[in-house]
C-alpha positions as CSV (number, residue, x, y, z in Angstrom):
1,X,79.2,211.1,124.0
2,X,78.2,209.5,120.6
3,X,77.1,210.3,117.2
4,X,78.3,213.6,115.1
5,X,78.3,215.6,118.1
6,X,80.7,213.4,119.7
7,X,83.7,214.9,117.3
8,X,82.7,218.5,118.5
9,X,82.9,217.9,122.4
10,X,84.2,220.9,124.1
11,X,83.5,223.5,122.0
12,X,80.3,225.6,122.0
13,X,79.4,226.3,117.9
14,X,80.6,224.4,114.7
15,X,79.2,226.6,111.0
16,X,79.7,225.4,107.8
17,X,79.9,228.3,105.3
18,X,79.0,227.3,101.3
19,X,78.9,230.1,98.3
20,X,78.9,228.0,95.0
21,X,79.1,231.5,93.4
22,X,81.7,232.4,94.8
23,X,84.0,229.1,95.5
24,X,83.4,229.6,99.1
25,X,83.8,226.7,101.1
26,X,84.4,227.9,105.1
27,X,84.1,226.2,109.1
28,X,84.4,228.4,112.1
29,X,84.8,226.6,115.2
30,X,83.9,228.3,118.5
31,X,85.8,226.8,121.2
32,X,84.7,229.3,124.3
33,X,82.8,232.2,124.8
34,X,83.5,232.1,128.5
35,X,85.7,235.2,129.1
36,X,84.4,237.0,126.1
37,X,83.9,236.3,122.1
38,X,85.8,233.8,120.1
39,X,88.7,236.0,118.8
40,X,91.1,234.2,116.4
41,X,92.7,234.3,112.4
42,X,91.3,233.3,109.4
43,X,93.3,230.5,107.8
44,X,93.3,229.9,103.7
45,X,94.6,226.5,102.8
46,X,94.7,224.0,99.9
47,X,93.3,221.5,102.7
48,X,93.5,217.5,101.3
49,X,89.9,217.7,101.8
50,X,87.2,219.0,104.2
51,X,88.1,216.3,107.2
52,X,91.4,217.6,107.7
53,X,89.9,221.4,107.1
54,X,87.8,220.2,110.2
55,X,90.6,218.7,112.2
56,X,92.5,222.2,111.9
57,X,89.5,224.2,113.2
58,X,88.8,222.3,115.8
59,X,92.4,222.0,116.9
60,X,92.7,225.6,116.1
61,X,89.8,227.3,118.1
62,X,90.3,225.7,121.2
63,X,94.3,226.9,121.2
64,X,93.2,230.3,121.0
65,X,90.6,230.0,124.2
66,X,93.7,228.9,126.0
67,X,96.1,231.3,124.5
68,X,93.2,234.5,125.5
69,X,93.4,232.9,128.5
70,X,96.5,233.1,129.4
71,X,97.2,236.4,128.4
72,X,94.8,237.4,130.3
73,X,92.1,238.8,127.7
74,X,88.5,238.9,128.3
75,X,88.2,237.1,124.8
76,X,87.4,233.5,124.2
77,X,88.7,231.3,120.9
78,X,87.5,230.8,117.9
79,X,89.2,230.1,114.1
80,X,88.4,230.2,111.1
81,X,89.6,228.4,108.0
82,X,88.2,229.2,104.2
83,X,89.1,225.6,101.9
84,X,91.1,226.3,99.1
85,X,94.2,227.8,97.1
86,X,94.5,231.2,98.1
87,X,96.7,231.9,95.2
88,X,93.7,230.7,92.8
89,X,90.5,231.0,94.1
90,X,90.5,234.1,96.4
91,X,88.6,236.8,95.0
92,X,87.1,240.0,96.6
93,X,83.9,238.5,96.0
94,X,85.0,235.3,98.2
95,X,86.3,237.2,100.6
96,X,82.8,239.4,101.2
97,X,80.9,236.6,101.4
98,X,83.1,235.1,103.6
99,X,82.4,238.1,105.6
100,X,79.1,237.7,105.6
101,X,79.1,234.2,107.1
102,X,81.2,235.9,110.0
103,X,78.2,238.7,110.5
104,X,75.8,235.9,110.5
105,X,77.8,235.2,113.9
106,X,76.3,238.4,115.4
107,X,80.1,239.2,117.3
108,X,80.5,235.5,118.9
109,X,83.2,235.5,116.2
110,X,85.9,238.2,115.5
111,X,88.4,236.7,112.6
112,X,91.9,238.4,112.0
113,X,94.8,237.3,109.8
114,X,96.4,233.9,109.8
115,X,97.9,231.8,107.0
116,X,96.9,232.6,103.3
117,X,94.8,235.9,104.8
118,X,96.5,239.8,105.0
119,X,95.8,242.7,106.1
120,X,94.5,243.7,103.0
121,X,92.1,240.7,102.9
122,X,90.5,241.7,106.3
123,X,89.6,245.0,104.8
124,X,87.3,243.4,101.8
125,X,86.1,241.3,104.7
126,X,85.3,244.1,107.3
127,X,82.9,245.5,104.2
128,X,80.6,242.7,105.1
129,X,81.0,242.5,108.8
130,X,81.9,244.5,112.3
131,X,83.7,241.7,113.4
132,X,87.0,241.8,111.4
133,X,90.4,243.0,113.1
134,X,94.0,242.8,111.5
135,X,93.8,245.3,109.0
136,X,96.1,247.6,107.5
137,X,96.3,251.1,109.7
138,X,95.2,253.2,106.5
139,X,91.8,250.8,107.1
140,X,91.5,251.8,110.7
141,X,93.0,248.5,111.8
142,X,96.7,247.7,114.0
143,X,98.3,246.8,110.7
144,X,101.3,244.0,111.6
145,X,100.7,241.9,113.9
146,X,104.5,239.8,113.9
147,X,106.0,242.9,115.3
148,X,104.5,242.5,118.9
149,X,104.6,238.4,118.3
150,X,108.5,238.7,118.1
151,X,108.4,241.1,121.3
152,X,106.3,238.6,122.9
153,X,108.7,235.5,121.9
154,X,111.4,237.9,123.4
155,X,109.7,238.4,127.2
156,X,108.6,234.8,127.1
157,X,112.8,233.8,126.1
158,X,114.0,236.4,128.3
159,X,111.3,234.5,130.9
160,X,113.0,231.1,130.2
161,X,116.3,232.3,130.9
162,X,115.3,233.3,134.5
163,X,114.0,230.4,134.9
164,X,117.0,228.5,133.8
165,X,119.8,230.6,134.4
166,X,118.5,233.2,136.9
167,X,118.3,236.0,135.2
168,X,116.1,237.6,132.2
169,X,118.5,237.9,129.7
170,X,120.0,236.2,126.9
171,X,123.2,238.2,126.7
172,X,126.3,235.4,126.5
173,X,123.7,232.7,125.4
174,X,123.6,231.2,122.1
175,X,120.1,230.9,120.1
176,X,118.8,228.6,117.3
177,X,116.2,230.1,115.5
178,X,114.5,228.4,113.1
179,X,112.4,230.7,110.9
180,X,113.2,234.0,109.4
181,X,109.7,235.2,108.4
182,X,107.7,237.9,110.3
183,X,108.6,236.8,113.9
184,X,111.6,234.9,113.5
185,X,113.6,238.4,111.7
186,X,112.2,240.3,114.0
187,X,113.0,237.6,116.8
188,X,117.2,238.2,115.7
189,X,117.0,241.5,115.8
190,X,116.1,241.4,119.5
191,X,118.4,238.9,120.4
192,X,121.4,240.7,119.1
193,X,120.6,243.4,120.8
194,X,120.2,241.6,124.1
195,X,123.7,240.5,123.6
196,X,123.2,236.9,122.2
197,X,124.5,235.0,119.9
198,X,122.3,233.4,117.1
199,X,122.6,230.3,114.7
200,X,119.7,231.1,112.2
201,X,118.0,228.8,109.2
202,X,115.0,228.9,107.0
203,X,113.9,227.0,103.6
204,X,114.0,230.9,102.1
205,X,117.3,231.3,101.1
206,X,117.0,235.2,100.4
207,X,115.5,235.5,104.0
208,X,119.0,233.5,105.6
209,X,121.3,235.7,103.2
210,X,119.3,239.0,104.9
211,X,119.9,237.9,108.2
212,X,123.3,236.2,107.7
213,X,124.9,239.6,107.3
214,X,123.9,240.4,110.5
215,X,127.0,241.0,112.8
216,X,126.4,237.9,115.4
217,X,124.7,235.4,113.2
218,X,125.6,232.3,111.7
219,X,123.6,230.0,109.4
220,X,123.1,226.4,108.4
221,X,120.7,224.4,106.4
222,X,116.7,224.5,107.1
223,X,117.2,220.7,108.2
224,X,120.0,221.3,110.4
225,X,118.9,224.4,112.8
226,X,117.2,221.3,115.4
227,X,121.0,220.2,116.1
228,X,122.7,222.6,116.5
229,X,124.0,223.2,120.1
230,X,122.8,226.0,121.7
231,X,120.8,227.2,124.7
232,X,117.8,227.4,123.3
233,X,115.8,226.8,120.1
234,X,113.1,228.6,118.5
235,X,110.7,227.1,116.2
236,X,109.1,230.4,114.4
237,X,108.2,228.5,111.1
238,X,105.4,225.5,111.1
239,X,104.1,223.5,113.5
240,X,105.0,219.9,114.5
241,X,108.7,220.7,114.9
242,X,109.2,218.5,118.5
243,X,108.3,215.0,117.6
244,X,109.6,211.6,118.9
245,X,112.2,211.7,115.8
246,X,113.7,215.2,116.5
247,X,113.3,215.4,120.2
248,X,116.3,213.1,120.9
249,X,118.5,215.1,118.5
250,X,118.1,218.3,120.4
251,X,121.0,220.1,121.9
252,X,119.4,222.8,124.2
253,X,118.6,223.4,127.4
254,X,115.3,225.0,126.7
255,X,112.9,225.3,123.5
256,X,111.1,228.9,123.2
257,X,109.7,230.3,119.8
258,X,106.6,231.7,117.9
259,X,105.4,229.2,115.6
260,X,101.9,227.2,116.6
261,X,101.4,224.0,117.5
262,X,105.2,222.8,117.6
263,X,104.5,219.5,119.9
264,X,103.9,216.8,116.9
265,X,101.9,215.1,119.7
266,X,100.6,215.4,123.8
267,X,103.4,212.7,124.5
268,X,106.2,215.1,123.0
269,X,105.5,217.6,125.9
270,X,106.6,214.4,128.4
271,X,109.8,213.5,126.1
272,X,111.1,216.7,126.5
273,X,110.6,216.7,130.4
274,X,112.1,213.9,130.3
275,X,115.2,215.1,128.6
276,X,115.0,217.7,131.2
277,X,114.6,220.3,128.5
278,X,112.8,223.2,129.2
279,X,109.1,223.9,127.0
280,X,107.6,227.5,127.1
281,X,104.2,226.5,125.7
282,X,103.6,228.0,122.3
283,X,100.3,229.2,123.1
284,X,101.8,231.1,125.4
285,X,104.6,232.7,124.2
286,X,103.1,233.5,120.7
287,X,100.1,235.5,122.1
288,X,101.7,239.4,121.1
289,X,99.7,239.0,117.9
290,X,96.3,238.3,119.4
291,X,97.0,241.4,122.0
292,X,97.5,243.3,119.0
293,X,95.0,242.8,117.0
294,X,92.2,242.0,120.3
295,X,93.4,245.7,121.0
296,X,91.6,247.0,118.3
297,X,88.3,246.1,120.5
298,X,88.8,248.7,123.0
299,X,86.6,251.5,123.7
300,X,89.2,254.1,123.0
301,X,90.9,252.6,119.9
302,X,94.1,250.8,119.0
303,X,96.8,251.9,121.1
304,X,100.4,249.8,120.6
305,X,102.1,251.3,124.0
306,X,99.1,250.1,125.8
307,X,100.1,246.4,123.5
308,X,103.6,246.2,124.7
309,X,102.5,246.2,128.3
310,X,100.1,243.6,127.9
311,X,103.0,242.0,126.2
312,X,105.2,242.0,128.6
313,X,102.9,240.3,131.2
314,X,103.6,237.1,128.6
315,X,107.2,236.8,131.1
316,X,105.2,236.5,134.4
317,X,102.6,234.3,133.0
318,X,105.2,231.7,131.7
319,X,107.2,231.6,135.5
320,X,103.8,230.7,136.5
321,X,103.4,228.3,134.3
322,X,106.9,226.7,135.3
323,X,106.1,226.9,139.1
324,X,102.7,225.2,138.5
325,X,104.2,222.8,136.4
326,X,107.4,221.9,139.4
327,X,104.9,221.8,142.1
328,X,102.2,219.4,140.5
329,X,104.6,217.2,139.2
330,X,103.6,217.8,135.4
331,X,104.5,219.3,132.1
332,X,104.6,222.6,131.3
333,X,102.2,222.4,128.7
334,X,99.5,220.4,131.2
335,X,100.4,223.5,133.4
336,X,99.5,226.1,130.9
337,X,96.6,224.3,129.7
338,X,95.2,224.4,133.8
339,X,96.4,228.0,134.4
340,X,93.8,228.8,131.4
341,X,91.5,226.4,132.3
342,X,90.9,227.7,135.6
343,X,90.9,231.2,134.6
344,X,88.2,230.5,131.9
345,X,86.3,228.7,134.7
346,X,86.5,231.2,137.5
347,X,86.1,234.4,135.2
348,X,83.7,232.6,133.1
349,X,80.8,232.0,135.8
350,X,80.5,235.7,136.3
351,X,78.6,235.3,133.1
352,X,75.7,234.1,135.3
353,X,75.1,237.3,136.3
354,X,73.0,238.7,134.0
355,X,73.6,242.0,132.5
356,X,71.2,243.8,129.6
């Protein structure tokens, strides 16, 4: 395929969004509507410029049909990003307009929170449109979503740790997380009380001095966490963190966490195979916060017991995932992205049946 529509190949729908007004500059990027309607965050960045707010959407939206897949939601992926400092240019008046260019959508998009976007911002947005989850639970929405995300990272660890060690606990083990936001607190908490031990860092230094009082824990240095030897590391802060440079430094047996995106490239997924390291697929692991919020969709309303079980079905979907990946002869990632691929494909054609 050639021309502009070569850039967009695989996904369905590509909007541009433009209030002068309001200093609204937005793209939402449908990646799949096959299992159901493109259900993914709202990010709010000081972008370089509108090519690299495209290259995120793009990248975005079709992680989010993979990660619905996989967790077994009838929901496709979309994204959205809004171009900008959030700390200077968001204004209610943004924000409803913003909402706005999601109702244009008429429901193939459903937006949440992401990066730069709260709880608080998805209420001024769900003024303008039905299709807004995330909110705070005074507004009628789930409110947090990093609570289940951290339970998720948990089952998918606890997962790993069958997989590696035989059984699904990390009691005795030692865990390098890297992050102390949301998921990555949250994360600790759950880990001491599974019995492990944990090596924590984060750029925050009041976040690592919360945490470093916790009986169990030891710090070091934001640069240092990816060296530390350990059993496992877990990336819970940006993306990119497994690249050709750090992979050969690492000292686990197995890499597990909550942050998106954390293969620098395709090829990193290989150079940790071949350091016969262990990768639980991000996408995979991380999905507790789409449950949470996608629950807000159901007929009977939000329900978080109902959340934790879909949750916990993050632990069988990963020893898939590692059984696919030992019998085809292929990366874990490859594995995931087929164990969505063919659910999206097999699910998806029921859609030729047509119902009013």
């Amino acid at each position: 395929m050639e021309g502009p529509f070569a850039r967009f190949e695989g996904h369905e729908q590509v909007v541009f969004g433009n209030d002068p007004a309001t200093g609204l500059r937005c793209i939402i990027a449908i990646h799949s509507t096959a299992l159901g309607p493109g259900l993914g965050g709202t990010r709010f960045y000081p972008y370089a410029d509108e090519e690299d707010a495209l290259v995120d959407v793009l990248r975005l939206s079709r992680g989010m049909s993979y990660k619905a897949a996989c967790a077994g939601l009838d929901l496709g992926g979309g994204k959205g990003v809004i171009i900008g400092d959030p700390a200077e240019i968001k204004t209610e008046a943004l924000l409803r307009a913003y909402g706005r260019v999601v109702e244009s959508l008429n429901g193939r998009y459903i937006t949440a929170c992401d990066v730069g976007t709260y709880p608080n911002d998805l209420e001024i947005v769900g003024r303008e449109t039905a299709w807004a989850t995330g909110a705070d639970v005074e507004h009628g929405g789930s409110g947090d979503s990093g609570i289940l995300t951290a339970f998720g990272v948990f089952v998918g660890m606890k997962a790993t740790a069958q997989r590696l060690w035989g059984q699904p606990t990390l009691a005795g083990r030692h865990v390098a997380v890297q992050g102390l936001g949301k998921v990555g607190r949250r994360l600790v908490e759950h880990l001491l009380e599974d019995g492990a031990k944990v090596t924590a860092a984060d750029i925050d230094e009041e976040a690592v001095a919360r945490v470093g009082e916790l009986d169990g824990v030891d710090t070091v240095a934001a640069d240092e966490i990816v060296e530390v030897d350990a059993d496992v590391l877990s990336p819970n802060a940006l993306g990119a963190v497994l690249t050709e440079d750090t992979i050969p430094r690492l000292q686990v047996a197995a890499v597990c966490g909550g942050a998106n995106n954390q293969l620098g490239t395709v090829e990193d997924a290989a150079r940790l195979q071949e350091r016969g390291i262990l990768y639980a697929p991000d996408y995979v692991v991380n999905a507790g916060g789409l449950i949470n919020v996608s629950d807000e969709l159901h007929p009977d309303g939000y329900d978080p017991v109902r959340c934790q079980h879909k949750a916990q079905r993050i632990g069988s979907t990963l020893l898939e995932i590692f059984a696919e990946a030992d019998e085809q002869g292929v990366t874990t990632e490859i594995a995931a992205e087929r164990v969505a691929e063919k659910r999206m494909a097999s699910v998806g054609r029921l859609r030729g049946f047509w119902l009013p």
